[in-house]
ROPA-29085 format. One record per residue: residue number from 1; residue in one letter; y, x, z of N, C-alpha, C in turn. Coordinates in Angstrom, 1 decimal, decimal comma. Last residue first. Layout:
N
nr=NUM | rest=a | ny=Y | nx=X | nz=Z | cay=Y | cax=X | caz=Z | cy=Y | cx=X | cz=Z .
...
***
This chain:
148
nr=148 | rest=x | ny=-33,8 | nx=-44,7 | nz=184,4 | cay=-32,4 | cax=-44,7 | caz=184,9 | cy=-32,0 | cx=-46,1 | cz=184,2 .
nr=147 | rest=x | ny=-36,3 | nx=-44,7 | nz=183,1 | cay=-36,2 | cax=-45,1 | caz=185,0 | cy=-34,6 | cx=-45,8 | cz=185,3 .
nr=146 | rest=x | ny=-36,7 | nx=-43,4 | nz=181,1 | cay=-36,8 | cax=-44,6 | caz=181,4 | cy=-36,6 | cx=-45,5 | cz=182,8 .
nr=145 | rest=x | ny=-36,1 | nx=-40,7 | nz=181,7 | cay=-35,0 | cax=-41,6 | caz=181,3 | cy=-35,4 | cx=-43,3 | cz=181,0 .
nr=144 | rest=x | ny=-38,6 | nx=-40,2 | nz=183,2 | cay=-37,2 | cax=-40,4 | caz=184,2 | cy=-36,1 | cx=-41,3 | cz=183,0 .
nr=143 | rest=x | ny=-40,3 | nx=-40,9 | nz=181,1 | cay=-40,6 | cax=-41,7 | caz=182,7 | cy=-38,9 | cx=-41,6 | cz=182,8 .
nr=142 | rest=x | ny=-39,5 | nx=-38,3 | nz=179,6 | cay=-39,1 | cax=-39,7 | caz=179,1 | cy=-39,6 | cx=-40,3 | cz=180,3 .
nr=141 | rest=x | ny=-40,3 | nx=-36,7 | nz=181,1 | cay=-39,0 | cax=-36,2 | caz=181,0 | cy=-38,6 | cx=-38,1 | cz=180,4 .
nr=140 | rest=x | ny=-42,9 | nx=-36,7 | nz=181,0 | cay=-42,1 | cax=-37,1 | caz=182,2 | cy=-40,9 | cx=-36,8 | cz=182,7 .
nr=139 | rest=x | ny=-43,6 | nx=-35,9 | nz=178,5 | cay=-43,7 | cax=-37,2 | caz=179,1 | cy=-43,3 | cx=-37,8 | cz=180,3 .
nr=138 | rest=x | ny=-42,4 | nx=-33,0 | nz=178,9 | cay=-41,6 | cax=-34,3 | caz=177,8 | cy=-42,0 | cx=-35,8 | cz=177,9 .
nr=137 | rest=x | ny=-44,6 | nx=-32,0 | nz=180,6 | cay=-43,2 | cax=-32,4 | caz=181,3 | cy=-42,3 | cx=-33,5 | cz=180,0 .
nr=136 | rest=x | ny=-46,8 | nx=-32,1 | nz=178,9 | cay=-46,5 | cax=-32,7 | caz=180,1 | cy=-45,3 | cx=-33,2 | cz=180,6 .
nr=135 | rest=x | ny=-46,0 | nx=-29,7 | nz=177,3 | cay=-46,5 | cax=-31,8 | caz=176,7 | cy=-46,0 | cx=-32,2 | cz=177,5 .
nr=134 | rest=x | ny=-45,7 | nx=-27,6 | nz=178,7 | cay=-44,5 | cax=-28,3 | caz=178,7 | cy=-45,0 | cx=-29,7 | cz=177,8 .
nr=133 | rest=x | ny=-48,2 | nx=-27,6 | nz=180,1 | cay=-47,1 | cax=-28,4 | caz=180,9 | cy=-46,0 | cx=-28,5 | cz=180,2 .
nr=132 | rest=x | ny=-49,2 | nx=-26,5 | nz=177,5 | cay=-49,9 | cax=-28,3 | caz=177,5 | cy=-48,8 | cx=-28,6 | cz=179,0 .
nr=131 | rest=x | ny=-47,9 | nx=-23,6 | nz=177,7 | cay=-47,9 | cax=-25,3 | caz=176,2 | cy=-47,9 | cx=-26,6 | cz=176,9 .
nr=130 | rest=x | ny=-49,1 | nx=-23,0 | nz=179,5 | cay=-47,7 | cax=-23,3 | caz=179,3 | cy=-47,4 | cx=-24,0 | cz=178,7 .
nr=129 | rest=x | ny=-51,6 | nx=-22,3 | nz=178,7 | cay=-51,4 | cax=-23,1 | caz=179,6 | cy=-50,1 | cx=-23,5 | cz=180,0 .
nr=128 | rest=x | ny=-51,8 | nx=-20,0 | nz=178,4 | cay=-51,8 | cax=-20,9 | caz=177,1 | cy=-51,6 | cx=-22,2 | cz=177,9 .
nr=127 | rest=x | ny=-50,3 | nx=-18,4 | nz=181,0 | cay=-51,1 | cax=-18,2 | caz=180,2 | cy=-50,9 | cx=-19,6 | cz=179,0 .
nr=126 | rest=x | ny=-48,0 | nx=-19,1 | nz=183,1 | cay=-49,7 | cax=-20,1 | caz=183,3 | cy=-50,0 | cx=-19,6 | cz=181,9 .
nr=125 | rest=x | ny=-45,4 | nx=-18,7 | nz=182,6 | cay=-46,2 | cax=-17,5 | caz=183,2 | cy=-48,2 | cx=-18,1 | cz=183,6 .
nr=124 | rest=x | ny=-42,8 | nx=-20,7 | nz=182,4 | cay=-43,2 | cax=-19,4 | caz=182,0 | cy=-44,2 | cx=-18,9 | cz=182,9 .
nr=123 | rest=x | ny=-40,8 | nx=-23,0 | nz=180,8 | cay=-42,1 | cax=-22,5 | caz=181,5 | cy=-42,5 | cx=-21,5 | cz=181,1 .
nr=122 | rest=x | ny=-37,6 | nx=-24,2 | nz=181,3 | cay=-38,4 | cax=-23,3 | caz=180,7 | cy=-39,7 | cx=-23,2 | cz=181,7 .
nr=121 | rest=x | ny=-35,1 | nx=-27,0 | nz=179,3 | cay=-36,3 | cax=-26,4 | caz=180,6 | cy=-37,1 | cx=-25,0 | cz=180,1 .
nr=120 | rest=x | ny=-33,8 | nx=-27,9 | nz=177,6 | cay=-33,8 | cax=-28,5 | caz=178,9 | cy=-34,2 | cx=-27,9 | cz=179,9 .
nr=119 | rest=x | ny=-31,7 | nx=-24,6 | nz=176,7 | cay=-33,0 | cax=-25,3 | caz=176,3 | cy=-32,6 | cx=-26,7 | cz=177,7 .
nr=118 | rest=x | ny=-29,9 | nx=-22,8 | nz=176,5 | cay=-29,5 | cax=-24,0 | caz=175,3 | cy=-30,5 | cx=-24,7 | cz=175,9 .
nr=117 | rest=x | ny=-30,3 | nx=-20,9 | nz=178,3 | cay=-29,3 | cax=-21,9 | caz=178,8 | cy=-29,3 | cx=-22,8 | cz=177,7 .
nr=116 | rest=x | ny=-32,8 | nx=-19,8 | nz=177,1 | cay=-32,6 | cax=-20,6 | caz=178,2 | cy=-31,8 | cx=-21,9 | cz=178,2 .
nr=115 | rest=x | ny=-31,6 | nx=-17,8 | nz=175,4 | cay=-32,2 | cax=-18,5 | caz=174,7 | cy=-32,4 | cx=-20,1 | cz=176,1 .
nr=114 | rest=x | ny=-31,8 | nx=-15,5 | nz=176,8 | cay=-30,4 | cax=-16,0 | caz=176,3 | cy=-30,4 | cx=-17,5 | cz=175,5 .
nr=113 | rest=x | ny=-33,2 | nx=-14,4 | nz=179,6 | cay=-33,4 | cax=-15,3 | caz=178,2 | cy=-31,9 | cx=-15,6 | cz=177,8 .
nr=112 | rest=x | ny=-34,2 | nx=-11,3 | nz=181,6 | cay=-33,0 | cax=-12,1 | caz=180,6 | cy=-33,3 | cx=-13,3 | cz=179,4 .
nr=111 | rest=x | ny=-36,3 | nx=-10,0 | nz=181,6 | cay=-36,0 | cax=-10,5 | caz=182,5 | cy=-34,5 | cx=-11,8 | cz=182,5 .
nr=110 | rest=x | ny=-37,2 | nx=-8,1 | nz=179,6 | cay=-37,8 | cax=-8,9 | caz=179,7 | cy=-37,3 | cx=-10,7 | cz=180,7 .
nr=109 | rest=x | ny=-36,4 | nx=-5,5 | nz=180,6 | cay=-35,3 | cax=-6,5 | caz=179,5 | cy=-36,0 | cx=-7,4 | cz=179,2 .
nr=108 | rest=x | ny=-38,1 | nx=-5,5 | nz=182,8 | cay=-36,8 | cax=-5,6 | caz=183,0 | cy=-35,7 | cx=-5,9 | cz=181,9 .
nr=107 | rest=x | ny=-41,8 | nx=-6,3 | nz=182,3 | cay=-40,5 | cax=-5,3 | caz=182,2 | cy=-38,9 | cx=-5,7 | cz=182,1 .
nr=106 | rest=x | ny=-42,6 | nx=-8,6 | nz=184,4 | cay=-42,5 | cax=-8,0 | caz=183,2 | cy=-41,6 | cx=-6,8 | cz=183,1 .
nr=105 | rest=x | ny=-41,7 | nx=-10,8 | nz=186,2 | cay=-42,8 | cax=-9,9 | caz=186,5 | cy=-43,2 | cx=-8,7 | cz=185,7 .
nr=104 | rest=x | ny=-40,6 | nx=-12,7 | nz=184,2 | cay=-40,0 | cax=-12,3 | caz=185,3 | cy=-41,0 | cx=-11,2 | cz=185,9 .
nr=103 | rest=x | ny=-42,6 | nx=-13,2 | nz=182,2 | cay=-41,2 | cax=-12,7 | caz=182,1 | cy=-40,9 | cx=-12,0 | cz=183,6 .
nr=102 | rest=x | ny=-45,7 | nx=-14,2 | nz=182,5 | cay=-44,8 | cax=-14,4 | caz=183,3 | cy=-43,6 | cx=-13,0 | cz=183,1 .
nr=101 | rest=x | ny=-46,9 | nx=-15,0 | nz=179,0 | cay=-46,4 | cax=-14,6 | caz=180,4 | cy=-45,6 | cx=-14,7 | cz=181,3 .
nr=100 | rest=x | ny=-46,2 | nx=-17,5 | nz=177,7 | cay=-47,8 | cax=-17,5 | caz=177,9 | cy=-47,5 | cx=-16,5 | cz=179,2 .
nr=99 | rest=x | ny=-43,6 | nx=-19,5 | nz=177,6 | cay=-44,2 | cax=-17,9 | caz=177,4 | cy=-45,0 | cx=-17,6 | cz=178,3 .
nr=98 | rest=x | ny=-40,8 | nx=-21,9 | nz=176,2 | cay=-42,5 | cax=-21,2 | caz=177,3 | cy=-42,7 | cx=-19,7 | cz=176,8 .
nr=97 | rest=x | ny=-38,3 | nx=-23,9 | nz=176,4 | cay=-38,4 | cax=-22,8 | caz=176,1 | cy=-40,3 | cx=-22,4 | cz=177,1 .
nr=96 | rest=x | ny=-37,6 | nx=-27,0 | nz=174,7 | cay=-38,2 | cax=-26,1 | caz=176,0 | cy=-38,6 | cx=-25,1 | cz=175,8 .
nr=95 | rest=x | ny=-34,9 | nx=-28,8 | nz=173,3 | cay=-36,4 | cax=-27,4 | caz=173,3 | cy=-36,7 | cx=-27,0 | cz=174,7 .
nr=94 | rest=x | ny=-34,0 | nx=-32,0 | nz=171,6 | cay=-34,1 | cax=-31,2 | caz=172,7 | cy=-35,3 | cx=-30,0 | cz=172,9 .
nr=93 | rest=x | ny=-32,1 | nx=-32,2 | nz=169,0 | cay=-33,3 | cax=-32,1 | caz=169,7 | cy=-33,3 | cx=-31,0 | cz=170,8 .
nr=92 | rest=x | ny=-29,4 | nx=-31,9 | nz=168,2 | cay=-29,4 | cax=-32,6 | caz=169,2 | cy=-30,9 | cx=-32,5 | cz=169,6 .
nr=91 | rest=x | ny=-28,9 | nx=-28,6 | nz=167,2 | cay=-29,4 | cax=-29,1 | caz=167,0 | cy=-29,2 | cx=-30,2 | cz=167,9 .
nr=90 | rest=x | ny=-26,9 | nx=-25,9 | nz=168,2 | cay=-26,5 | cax=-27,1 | caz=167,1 | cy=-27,1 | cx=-28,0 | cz=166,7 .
nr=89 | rest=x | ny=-28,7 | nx=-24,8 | nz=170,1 | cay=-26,8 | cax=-25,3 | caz=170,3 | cy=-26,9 | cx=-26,3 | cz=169,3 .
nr=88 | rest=x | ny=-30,4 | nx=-23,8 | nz=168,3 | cay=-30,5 | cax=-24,8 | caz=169,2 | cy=-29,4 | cx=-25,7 | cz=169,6 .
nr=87 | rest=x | ny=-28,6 | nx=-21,7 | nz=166,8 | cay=-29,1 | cax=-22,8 | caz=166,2 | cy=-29,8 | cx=-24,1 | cz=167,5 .
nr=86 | rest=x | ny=-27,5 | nx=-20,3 | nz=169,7 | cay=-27,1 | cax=-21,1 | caz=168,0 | cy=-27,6 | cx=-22,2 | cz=167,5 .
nr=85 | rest=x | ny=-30,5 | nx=-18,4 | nz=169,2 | cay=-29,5 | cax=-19,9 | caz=170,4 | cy=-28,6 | cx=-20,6 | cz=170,1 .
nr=84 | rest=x | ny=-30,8 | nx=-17,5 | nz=167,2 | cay=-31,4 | cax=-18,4 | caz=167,5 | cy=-31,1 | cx=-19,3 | cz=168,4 .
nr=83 | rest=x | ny=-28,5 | nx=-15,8 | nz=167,1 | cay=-28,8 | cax=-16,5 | caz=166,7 | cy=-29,5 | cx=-17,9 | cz=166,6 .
nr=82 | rest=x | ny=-29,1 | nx=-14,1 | nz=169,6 | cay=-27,9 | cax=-14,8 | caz=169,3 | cy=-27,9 | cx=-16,4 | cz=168,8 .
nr=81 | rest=x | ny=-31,4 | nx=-13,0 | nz=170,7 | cay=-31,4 | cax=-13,6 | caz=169,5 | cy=-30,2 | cx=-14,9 | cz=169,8 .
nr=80 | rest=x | ny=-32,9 | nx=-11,7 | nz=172,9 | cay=-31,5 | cax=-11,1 | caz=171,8 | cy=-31,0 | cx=-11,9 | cz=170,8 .
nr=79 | rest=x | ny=-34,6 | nx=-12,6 | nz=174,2 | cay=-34,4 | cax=-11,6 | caz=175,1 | cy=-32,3 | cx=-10,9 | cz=174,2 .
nr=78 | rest=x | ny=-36,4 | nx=-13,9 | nz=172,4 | cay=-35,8 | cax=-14,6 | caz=173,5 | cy=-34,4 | cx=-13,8 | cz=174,1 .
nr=77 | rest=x | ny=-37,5 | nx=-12,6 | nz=170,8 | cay=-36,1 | cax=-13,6 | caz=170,3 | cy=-35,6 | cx=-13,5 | cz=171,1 .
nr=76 | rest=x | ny=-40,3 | nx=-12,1 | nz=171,6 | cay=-38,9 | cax=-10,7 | caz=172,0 | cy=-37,7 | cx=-11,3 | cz=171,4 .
nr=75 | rest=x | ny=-40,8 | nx=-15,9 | nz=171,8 | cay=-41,3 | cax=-14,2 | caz=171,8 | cy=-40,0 | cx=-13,4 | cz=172,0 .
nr=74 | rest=x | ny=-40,1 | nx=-18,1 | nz=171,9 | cay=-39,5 | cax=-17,1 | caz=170,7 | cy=-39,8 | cx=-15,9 | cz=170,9 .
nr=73 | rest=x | ny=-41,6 | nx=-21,1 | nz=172,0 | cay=-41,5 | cax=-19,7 | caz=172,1 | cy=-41,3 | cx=-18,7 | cz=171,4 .
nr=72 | rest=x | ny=-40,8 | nx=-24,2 | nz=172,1 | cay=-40,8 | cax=-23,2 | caz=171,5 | cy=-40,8 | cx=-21,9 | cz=172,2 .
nr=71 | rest=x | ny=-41,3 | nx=-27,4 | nz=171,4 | cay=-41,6 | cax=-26,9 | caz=172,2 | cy=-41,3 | cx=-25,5 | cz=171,6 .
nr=70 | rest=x | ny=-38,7 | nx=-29,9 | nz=170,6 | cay=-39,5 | cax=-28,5 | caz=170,0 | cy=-39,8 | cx=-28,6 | cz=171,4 .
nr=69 | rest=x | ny=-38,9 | nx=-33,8 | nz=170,1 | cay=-38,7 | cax=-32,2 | caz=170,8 | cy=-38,9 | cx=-30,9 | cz=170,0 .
nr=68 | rest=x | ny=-38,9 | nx=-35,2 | nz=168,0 | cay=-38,4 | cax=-35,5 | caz=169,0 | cy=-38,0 | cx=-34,5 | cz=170,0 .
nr=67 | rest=x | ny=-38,3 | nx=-34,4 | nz=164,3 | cay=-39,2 | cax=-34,2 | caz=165,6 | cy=-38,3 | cx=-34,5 | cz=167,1 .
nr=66 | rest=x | ny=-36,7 | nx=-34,4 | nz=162,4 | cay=-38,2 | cax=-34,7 | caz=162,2 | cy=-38,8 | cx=-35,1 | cz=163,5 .
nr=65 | rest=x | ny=-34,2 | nx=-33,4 | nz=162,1 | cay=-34,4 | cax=-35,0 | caz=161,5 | cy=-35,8 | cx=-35,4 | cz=161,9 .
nr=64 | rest=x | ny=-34,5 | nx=-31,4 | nz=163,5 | cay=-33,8 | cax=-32,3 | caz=164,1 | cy=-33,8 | cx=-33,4 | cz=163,3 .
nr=63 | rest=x | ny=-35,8 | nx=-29,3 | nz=161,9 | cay=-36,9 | cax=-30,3 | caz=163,3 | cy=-35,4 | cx=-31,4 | cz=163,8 .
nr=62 | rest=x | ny=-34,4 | nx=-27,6 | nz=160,5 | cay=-34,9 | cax=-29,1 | caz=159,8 | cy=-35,6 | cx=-29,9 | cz=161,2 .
nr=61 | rest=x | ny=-33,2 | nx=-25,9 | nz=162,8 | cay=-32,4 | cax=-27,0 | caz=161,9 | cy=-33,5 | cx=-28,3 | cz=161,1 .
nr=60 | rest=x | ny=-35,6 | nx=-25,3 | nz=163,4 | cay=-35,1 | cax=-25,6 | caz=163,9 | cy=-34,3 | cx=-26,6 | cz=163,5 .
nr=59 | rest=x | ny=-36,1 | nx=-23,5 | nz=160,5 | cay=-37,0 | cax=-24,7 | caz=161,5 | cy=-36,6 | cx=-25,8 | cz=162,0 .
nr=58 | rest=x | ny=-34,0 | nx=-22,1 | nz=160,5 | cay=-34,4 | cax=-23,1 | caz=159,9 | cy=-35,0 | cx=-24,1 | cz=159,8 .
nr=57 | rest=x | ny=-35,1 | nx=-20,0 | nz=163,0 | cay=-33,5 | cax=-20,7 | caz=162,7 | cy=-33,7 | cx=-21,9 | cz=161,3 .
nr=56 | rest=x | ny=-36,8 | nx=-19,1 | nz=162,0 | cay=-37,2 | cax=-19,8 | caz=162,7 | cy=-35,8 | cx=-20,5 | cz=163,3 .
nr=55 | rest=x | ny=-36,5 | nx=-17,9 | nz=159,7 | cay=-37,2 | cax=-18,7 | caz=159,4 | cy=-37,7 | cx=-19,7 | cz=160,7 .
nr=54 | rest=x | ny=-34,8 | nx=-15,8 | nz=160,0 | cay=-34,2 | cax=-16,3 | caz=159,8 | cy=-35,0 | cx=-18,1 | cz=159,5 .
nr=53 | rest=x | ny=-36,7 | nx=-14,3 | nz=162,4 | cay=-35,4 | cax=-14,6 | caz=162,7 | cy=-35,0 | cx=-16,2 | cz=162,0 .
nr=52 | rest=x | ny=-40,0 | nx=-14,5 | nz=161,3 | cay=-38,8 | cax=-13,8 | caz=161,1 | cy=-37,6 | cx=-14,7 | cz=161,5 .
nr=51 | rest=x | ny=-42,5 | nx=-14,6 | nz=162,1 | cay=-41,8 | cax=-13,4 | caz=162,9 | cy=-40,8 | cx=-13,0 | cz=162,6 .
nr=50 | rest=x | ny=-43,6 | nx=-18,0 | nz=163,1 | cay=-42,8 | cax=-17,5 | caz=162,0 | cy=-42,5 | cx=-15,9 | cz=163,2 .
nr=49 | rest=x | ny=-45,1 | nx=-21,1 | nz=163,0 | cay=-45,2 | cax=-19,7 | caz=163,6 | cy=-45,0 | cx=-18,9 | cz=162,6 .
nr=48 | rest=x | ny=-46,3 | nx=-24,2 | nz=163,9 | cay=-45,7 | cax=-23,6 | caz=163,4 | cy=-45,7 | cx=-22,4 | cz=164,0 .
nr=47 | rest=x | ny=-48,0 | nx=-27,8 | nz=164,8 | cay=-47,6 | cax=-26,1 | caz=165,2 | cy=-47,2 | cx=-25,0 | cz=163,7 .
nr=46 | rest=x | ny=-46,5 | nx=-31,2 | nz=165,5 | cay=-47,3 | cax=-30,3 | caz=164,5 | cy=-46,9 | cx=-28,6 | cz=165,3 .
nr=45 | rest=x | ny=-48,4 | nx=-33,8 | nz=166,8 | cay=-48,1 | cax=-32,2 | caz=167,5 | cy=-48,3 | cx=-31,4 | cz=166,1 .
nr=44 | rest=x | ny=-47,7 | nx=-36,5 | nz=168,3 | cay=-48,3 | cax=-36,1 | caz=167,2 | cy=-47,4 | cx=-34,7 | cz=167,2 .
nr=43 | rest=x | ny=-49,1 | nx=-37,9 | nz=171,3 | cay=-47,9 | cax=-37,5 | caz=170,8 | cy=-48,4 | cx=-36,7 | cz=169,3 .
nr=42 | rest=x | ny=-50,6 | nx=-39,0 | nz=172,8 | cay=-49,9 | cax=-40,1 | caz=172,4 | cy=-49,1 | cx=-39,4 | cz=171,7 .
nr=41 | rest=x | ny=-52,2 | nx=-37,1 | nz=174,7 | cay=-51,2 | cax=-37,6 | caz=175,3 | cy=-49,8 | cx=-39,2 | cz=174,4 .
nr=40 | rest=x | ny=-53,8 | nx=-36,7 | nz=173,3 | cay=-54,5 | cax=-37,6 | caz=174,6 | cy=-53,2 | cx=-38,0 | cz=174,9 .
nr=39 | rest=x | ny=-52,3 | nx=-35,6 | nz=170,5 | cay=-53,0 | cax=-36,9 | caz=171,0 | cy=-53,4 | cx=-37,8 | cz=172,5 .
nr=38 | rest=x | ny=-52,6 | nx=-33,1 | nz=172,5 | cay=-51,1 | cax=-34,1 | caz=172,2 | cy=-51,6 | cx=-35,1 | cz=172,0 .
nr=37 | rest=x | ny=-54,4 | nx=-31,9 | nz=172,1 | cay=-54,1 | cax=-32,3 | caz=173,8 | cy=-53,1 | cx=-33,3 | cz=173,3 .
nr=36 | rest=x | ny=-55,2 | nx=-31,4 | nz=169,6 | cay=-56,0 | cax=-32,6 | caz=170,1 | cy=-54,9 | cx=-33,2 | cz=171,6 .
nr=35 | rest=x | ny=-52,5 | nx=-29,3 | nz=169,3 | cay=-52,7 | cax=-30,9 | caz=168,1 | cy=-53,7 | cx=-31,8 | cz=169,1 .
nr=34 | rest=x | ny=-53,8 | nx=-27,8 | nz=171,5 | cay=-52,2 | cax=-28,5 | caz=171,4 | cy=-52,2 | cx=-29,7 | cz=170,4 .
nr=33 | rest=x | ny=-55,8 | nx=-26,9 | nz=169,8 | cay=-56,2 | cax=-27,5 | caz=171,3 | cy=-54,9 | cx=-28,0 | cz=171,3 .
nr=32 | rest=x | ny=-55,0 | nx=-25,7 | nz=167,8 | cay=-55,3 | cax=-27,0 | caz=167,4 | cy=-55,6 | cx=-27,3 | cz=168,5 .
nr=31 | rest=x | ny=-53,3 | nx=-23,8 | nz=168,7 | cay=-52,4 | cax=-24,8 | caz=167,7 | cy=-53,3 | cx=-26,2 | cz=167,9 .
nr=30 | rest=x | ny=-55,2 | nx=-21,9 | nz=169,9 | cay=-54,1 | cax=-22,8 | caz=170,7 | cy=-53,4 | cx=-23,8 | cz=169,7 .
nr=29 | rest=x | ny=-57,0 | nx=-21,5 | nz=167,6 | cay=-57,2 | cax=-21,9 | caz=168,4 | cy=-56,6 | cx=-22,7 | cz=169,6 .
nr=28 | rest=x | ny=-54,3 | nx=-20,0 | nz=166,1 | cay=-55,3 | cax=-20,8 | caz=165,2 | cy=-56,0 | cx=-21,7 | cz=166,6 .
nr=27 | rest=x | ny=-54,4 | nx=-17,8 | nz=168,0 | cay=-53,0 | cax=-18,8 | caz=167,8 | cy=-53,4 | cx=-19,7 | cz=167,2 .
nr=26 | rest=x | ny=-57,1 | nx=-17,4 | nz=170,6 | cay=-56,2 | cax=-17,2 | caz=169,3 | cy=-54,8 | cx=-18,2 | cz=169,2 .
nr=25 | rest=x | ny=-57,3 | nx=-16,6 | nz=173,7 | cay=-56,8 | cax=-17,3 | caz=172,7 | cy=-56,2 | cx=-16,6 | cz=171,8 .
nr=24 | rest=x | ny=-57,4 | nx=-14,1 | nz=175,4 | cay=-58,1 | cax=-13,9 | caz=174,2 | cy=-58,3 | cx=-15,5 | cz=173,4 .
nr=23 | rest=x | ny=-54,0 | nx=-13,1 | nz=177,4 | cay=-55,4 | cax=-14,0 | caz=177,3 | cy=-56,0 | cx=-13,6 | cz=175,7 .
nr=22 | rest=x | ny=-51,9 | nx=-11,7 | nz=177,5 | cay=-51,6 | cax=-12,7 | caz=176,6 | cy=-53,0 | cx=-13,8 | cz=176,6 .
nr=21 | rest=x | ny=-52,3 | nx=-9,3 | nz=179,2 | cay=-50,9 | cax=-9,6 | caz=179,3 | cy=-51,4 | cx=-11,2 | cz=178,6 .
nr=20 | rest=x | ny=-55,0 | nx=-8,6 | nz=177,6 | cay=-54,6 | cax=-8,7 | caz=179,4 | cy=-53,3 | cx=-9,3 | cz=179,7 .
nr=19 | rest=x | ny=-54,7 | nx=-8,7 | nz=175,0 | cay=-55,2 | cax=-9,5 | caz=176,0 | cy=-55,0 | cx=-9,8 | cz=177,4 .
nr=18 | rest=x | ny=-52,9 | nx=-7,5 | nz=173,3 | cay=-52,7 | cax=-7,4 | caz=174,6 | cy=-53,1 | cx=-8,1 | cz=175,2 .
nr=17 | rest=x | ny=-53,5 | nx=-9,1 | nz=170,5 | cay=-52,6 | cax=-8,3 | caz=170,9 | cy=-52,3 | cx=-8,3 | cz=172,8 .
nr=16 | rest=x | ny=-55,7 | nx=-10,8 | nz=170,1 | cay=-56,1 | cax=-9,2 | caz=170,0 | cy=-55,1 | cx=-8,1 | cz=170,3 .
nr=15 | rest=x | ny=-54,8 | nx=-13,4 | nz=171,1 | cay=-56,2 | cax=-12,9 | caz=170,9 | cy=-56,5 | cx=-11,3 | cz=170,5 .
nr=14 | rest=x | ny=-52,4 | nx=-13,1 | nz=168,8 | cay=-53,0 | cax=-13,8 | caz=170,2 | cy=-54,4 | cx=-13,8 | cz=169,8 .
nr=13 | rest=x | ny=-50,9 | nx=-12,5 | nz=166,7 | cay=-51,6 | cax=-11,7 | caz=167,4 | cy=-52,0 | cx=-12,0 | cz=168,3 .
nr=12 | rest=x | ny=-48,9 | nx=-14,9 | nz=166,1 | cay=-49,6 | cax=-14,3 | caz=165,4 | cy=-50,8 | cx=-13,6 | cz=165,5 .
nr=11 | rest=x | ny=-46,5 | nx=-14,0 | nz=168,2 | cay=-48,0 | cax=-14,8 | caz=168,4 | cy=-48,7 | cx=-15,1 | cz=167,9 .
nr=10 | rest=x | ny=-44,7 | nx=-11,9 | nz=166,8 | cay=-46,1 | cax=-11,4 | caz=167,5 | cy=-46,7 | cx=-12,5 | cz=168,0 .
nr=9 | rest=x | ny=-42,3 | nx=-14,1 | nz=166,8 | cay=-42,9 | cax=-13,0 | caz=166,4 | cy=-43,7 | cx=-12,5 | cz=167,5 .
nr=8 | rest=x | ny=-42,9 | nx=-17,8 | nz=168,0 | cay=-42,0 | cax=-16,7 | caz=167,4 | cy=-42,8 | cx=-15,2 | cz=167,0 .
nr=7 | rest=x | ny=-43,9 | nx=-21,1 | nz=167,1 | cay=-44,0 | cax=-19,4 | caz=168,0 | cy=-43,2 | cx=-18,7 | cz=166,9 .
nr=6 | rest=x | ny=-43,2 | nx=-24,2 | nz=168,1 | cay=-42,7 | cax=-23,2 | caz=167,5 | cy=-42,8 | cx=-21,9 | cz=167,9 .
nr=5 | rest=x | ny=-44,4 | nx=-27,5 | nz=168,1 | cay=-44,5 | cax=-26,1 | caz=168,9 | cy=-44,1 | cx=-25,1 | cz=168,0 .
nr=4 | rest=x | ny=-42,3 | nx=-30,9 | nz=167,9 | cay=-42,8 | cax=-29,2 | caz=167,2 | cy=-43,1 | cx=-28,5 | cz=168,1 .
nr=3 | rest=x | ny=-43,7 | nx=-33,8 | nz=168,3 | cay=-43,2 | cax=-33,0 | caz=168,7 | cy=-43,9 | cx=-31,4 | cz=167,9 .
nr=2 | rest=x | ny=-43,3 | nx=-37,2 | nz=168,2 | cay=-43,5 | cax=-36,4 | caz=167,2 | cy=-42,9 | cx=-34,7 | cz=167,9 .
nr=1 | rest=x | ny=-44,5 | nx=-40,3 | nz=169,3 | cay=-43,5 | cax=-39,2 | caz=169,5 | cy=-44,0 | cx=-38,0 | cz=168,8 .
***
């Protein structure tokens, strides 16, 4: 199974941007711990990371011939990005939406994803540790449709 992680603007700056809020992972550092964790889990994990709009709306579009899931974080996207919800809308791959913080806890236009309702699921607030539940949950998202 072939799955995308996709950051959005400012993850780039992990590790120096607001440690306290973000932990002192790098984004170089979380990509490849995600590439090894995906293996244990059987899954081939490419990482990506773009701060511009229109480059992560493209992504997107090409990840639907490529990749089984996104995993993705759209960073301050989340909160406005029409667009980008859109483009999920139009994709059949399925996204889960994460973020290293806890949003809800956050500042108050923080508190809105618009980005959400396109996705299956969202995690939010376990630090880099969001990533590897949402691996987690796409393996137990396929259990269940194997089930039915």
């Amino acid at each position: 199974m072939k799955i995308l992680v996709l950051n959005g603007p400012n993850l780039n700056r992990l590790g120096r941007r607001e440690p306290e809020v973000y932990g002192n992972t790098t984004l170089d550092a979380l990509h490849e711990h995600l590439i090894q964790y995906g293996k244990t889990l059987g899954y081939e994990v490419d990482c990506q990371q773009s701060n511009i709009e229109g480059e992560l709306i493209n992504t997107i579009h090409e990840a639907e011939d490529k990749f089984h899931y996104i995993v993705l974080n759209p960073g301050a996207f989340t909160h406005y990005s029409y667009a980008i919800r859109d483009a999920i809308a139009s994709v059949t791959t399925p996204v889960i939406e994460v973020h290293i913080s806890h949003v809800y806890t956050r500042e108050r236009f923080r508190h809105t994803s618009v980005i959400a309702p396109v996705c299956i699921g969202q995690i939010t607030g376990f630090g880099v540790h969001s990533y590897d539940l949402a691996l987690q949950a796409i393996g137990h998202i396929g259990d269940s449709e194997r089930m039915k």
